[in-house]
C-alpha positions as CSV (number, residue, x, y, z in Angstrom):
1,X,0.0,0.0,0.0
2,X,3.0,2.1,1.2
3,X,4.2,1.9,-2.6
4,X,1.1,2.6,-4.3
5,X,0.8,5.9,-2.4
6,X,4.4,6.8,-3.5
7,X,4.0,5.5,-6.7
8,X,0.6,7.5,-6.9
9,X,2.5,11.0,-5.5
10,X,5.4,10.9,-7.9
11,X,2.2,10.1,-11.0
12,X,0.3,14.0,-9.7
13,X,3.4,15.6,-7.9
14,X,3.7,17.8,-10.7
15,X,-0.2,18.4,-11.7
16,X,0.5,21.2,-8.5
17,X,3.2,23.0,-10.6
18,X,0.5,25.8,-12.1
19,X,-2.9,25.9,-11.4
20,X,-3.6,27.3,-14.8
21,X,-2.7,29.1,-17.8
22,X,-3.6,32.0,-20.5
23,X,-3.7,31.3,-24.2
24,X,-1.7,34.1,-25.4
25,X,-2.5,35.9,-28.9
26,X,0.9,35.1,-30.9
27,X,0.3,38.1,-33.1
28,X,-0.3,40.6,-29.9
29,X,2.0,39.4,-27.2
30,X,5.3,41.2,-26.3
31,X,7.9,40.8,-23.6
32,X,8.6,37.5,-22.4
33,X,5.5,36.0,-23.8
34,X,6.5,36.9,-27.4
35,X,5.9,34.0,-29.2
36,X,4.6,32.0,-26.9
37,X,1.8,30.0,-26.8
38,X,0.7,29.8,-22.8
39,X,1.3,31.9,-19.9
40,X,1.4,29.3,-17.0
41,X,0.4,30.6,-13.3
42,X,-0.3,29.8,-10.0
43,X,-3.0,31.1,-8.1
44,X,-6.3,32.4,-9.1
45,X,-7.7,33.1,-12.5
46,X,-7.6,36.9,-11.6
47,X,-3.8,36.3,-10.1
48,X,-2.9,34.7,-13.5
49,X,-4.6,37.8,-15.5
50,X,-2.5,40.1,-13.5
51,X,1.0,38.3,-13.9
52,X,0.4,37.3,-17.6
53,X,-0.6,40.5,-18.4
54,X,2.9,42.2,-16.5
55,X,4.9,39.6,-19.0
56,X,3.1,40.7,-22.1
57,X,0.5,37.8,-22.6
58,X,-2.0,39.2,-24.7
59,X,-4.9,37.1,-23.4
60,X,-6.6,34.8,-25.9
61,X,-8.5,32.5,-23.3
62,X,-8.0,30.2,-20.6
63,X,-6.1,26.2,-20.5
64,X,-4.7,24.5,-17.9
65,X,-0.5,24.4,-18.3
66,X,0.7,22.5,-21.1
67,X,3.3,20.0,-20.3
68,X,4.6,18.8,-23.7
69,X,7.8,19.6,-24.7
70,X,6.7,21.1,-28.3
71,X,4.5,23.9,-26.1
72,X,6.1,27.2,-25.8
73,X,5.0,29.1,-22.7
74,X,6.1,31.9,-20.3
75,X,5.3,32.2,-16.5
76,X,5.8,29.9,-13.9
77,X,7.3,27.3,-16.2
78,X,10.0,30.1,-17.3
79,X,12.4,29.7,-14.0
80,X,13.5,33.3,-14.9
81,X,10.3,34.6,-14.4
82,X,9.4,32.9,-11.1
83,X,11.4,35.7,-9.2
84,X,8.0,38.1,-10.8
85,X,5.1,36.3,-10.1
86,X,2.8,38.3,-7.8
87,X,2.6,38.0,-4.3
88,X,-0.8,36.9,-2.2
């Protein structure tokens, strides 16, 4: 049982990473998010507006954070840009 539980942590231990992220407009986007596809955050929606909005994420809708390796996406997944995610 012991093993299932760590087996079953190490599975979702990274679905906590970012509780969401923007779509960002490709064609309106500057800063960080230039040519990028998500803005990842944590935190609230509002929280995620806020922050994606600082980096330049033209908002284009809502998504959870993409985790394939062919996604291109600024935020929390950007460990330069952890330093600038707004406080609570």
């Amino acid at each position: 049982m012991k093993t299932l539980l760590v087996a079953m942590s190490m599975m979702f231990g990274g679905a906590a990473f970012a509780d969401g992220a923007i779509i960002c407009k490709s064609a309106d986007s500057t800063g960080a998010c230039a040519g990028r596809q998500y803005c990842c955050y944590s935190g609230s929606e509002s929280d995620g507006d806020k922050f994606c909005k600082n980096l330049g994420c033209s908002r284009g809708g809502t998504s959870s954070c993409p985790t394939a390796a062919n996604v291109s996406s600024c935020g929390i997944r950007n460990v330069k840009l952890q330093s600038t995610q707004p406080k609570k």
